[in-house]
N, C-alpha and C positions, 0 to 999 in steps of 0.2 A: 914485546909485551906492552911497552909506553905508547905504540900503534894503536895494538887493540883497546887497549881500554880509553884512547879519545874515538876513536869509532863505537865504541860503544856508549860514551857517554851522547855523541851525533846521535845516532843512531834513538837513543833514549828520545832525546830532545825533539828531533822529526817525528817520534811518534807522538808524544801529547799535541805538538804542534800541531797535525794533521787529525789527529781526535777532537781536539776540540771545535775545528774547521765541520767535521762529518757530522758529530753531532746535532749541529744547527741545519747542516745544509742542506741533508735529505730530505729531514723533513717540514724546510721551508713550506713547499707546496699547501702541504695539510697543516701549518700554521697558519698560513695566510687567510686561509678559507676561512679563518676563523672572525675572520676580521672583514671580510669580502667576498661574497658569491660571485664576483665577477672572474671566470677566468682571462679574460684578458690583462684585467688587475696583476693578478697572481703573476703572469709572466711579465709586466714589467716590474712587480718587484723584487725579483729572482732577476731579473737583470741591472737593478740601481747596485748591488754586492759586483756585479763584475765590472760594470759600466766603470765603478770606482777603482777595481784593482788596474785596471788597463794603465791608467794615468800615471796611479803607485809604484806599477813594478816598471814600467820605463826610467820616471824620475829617478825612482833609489838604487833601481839597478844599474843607471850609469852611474851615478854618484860614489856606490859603491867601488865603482871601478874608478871612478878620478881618485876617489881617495887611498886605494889600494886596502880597503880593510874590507872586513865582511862581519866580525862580530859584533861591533859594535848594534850596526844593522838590524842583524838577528835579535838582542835583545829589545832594544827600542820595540819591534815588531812583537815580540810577547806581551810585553808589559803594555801595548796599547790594545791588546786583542784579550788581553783578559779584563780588560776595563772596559770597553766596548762590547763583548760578546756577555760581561755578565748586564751591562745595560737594558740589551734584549728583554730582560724579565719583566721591566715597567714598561717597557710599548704594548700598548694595548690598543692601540688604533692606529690604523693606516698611516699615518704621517708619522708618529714616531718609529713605528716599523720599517717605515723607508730611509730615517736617519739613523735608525741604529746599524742598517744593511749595509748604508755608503760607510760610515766609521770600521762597520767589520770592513770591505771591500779596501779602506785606504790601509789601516794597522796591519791588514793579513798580506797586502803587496809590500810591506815595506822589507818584509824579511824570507820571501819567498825566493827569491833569485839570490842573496848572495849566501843562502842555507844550500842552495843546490852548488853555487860557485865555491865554498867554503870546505863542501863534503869533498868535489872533485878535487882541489887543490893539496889538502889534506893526505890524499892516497898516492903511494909513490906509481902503485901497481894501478890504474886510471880502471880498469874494467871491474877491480874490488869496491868501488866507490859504489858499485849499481847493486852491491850487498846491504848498503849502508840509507840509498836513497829509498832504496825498498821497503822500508819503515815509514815511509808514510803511506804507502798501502795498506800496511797491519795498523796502521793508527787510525787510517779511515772504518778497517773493520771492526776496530776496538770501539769508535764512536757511532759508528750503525748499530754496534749490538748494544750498547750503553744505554743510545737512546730505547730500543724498543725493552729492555729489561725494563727502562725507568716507568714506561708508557704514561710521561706527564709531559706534555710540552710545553710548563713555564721553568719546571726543575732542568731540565737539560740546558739550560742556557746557563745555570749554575756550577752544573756536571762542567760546561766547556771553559767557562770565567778558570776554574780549580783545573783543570791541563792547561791552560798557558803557563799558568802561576810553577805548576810542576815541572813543565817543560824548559822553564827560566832557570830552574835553577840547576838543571845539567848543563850550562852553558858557563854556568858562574868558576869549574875548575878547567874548562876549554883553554888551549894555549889561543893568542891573540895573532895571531903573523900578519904581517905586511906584504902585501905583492906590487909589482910595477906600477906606478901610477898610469893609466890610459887616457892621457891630455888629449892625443889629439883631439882634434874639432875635426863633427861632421861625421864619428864613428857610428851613430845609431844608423846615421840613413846609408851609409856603404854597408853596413852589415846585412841591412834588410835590402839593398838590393842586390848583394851580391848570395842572398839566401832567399830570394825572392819567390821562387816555385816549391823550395818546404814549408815557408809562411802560409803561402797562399793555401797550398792544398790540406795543411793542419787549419787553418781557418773555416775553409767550405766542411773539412770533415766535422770538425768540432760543432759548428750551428748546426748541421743534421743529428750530432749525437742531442747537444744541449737541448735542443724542440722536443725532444721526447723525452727528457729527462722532469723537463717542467712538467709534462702531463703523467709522466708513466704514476709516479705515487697515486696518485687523485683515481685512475683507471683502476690501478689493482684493487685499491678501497672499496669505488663505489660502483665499478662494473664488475667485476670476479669477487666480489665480498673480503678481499684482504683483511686482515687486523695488522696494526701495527708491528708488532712481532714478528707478523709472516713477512711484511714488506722489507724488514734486516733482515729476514733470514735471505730473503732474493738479492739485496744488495750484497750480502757477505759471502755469495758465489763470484760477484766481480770483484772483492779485494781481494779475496785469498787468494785466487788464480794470478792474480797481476802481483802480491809480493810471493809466491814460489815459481813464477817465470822470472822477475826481474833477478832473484837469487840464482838462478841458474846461468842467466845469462856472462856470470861473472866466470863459473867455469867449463859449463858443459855448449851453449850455444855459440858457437864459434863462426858467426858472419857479419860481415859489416853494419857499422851504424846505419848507415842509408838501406842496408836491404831490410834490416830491421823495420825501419823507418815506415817503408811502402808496405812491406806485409800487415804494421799495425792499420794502416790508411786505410788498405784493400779488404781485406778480412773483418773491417766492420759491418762493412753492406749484410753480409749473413746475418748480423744481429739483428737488425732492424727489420728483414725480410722474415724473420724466426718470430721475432715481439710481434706482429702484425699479424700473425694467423695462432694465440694462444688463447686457450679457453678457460682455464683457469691458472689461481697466483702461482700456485708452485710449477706451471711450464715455464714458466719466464727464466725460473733458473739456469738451465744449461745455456741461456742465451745472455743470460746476464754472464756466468766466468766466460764465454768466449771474447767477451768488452772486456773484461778484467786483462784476457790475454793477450788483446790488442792494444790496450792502454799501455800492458809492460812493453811491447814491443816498442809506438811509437815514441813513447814517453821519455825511456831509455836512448833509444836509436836516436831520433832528432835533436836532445839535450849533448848528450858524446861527442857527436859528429860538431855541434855548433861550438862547443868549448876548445874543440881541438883544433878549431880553425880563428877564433874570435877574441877578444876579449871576452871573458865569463861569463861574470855576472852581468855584461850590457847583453850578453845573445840571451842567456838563460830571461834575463827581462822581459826581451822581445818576445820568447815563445810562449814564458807565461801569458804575456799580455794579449798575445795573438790568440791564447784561451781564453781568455777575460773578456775581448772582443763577441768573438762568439757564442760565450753565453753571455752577451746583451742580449744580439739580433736573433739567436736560437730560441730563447724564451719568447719575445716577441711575436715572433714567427710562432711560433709553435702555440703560444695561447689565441692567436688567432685563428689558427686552424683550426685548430678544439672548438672554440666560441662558433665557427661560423658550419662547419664539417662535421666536428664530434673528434675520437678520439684517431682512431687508426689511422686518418686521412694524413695526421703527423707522422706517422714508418712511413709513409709510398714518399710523402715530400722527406724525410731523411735519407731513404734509400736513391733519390734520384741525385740528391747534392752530395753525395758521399762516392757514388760513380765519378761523379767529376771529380772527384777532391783526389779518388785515384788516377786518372787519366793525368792530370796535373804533377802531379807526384811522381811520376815517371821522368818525367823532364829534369829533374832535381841529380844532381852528378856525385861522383865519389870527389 
């Protein structure tokens, strides 16, 4: 019973965590325009938020491992993300837009990894944990649907400030435990190369997914007439799908982390070949939950497989950060394409880096 209810209080906590993360982050794109017709703009600044957690979640996540704690962490990481995330509301121009993104991008790395190290460690039964992480799926769709209910995009930065605040304070009856301090020297760079073909091929997939994430909002608006509303509604086929696979996967999917791993890799390509021939917002749907399904798979499978081999919270760092990475270059990428091609020319470049990213991925062992 003393189990369930600190997994439910985890559980609480990764959702506002994760909500108030969604809220902002969808719909970056169509804030930005606010402030800049430039789409190349727009994708570097939707890259200055990752560019900054990259740095974040390496630092705190080893740290958290030399220290052997993870809550501490966690909190710091709220309490700077609802300080920062309600800042949002007074950038009104470009520059402070970009300073508010890197402050989110450092506050939200600092408690990213050892939230995901804290939840693992926490469960005796290690596959029940992926019941537990899977809230912050339902927290992303809580915050997709928050925002488009709100349909104001100075109050949602408000809506996100109030779930840190809320998310802080299921952390406050969390027990604290201690785990092995991990001294050695030199543990980041044997981990990444001794996991060097999951890095790589979660990297090339993720810049494929991240280039069309920057455009897709802006496409469904202002090429298929989207509203607001309808674009959560599209997003909220890829949360729910990815927290009722990651929930399943606790009892009913019963195959290895790595084969996981590669199925989430490989089974994105459809997505992006599906988004590339849709005519209006609501086909996007079924191609959004099949992202949602492959997010549970690799998101799950790659995090499992690294914790059960690594120190924790320094792999869970790395993988976040190997996300963070690619949505720099993915944005980048991806608003150039737009700026110089238009929009679909970004699925044909995602579908071609996301082939590799499985070819790659195959390489990667039990």
């Amino acid at each position: 019973m003393l189990k369930l209810q600190i997994n439910n209080l985890v559980r609480s906590a990764i959702f506002f965590q994760h909500a108030g993360i969604a809220i902002v982050f969808v719909f970056m794109p169509i804030i930005a325009k606010g402030v800049t017709e430039s789409i190349f703009e727009i994708g570097l600044l939707i890259a200055s938020f990752s560019f900054a957690q990259i740095l974040s979640e390496i630092y705190f996540g080893r740290h958290s491992d030399k220290k052997g704690i993870r809550l501490k962490f966690i909190r710091i990481g709220f309490i700077g993300c609802a300080v920062v995330f309600g800042l949002h509301y007074f950038a009104d121009d470009m520059t402070l837009l970009f300073l508010a993104r890197i402050g989110a991008g450092i506050t939200s790395g600092i408690m990213v990894p050892a939230m995901i190290a804290y939840t693992y460690e926490i469960n005796v039964q290690k596959k029940r944990a992926a019941t537990v992480i899977s809230f912050h799926a339902l927290g992303w769709l809580a915050g997709i649907v928050a925002a488009g209910f709100t349909n104001d995009l100075k109050l949602i930065f408000l809506i996100s400030a109030a779930s840190f605040i809320i998310g802080l304070m299921f952390t406050i009856k969390l027990p604290n435990p201690t785990q092995k301090k991990e001294l050695e020297p030199g543990t980041t760079k044997k981990i990444i190369s001794k996991n060097k073909f999951l890095f790589l091929s979660l990297l090339l997939r993720h810049i494929g997914a991240a280039s069309v994430w920057t455009i897709l909002p802006i496409m469904l608006m202002e090429k298929l007439g989207a509203e607001l509303y309808q674009i959560s509604i599209v997003y909220v086929a890829n949360t729910l799908t990815a927290f009722i696979l990651m929930n399943l996967m606790a009892s009913r999917i019963n195959i290895s982390d790595i084969t996981k791993f590669k199925i989430g890799i490989g089974c994105t390509v459809f997505v992006f070949v599906g988004l590339s021939m849709i005519t209006d917002w609501w086909m996007a749907m079924p191609f959004m939950a099949l992202v949602g399904g492959t997010w549970a798979f690799l998101f799950i499978g790659g995090n499992f497989h690294l914790m059960k081999n690594n120190p924790r919270s320094t792999s869970t760092g790395i993988f976040s950060s190997t996300l963070s990475i690619a949505s720099v270059v993915g944005p980048v990428i991806g608003g150039s394409i737009a700026f110089t091609f238009g929009f679909i020319p970004v699925m044909y470049f995602a579908i071609a880096i996301i082939v590799c990213a499985f070819v790659v991925s195959i390489k990667v062992k039990k």
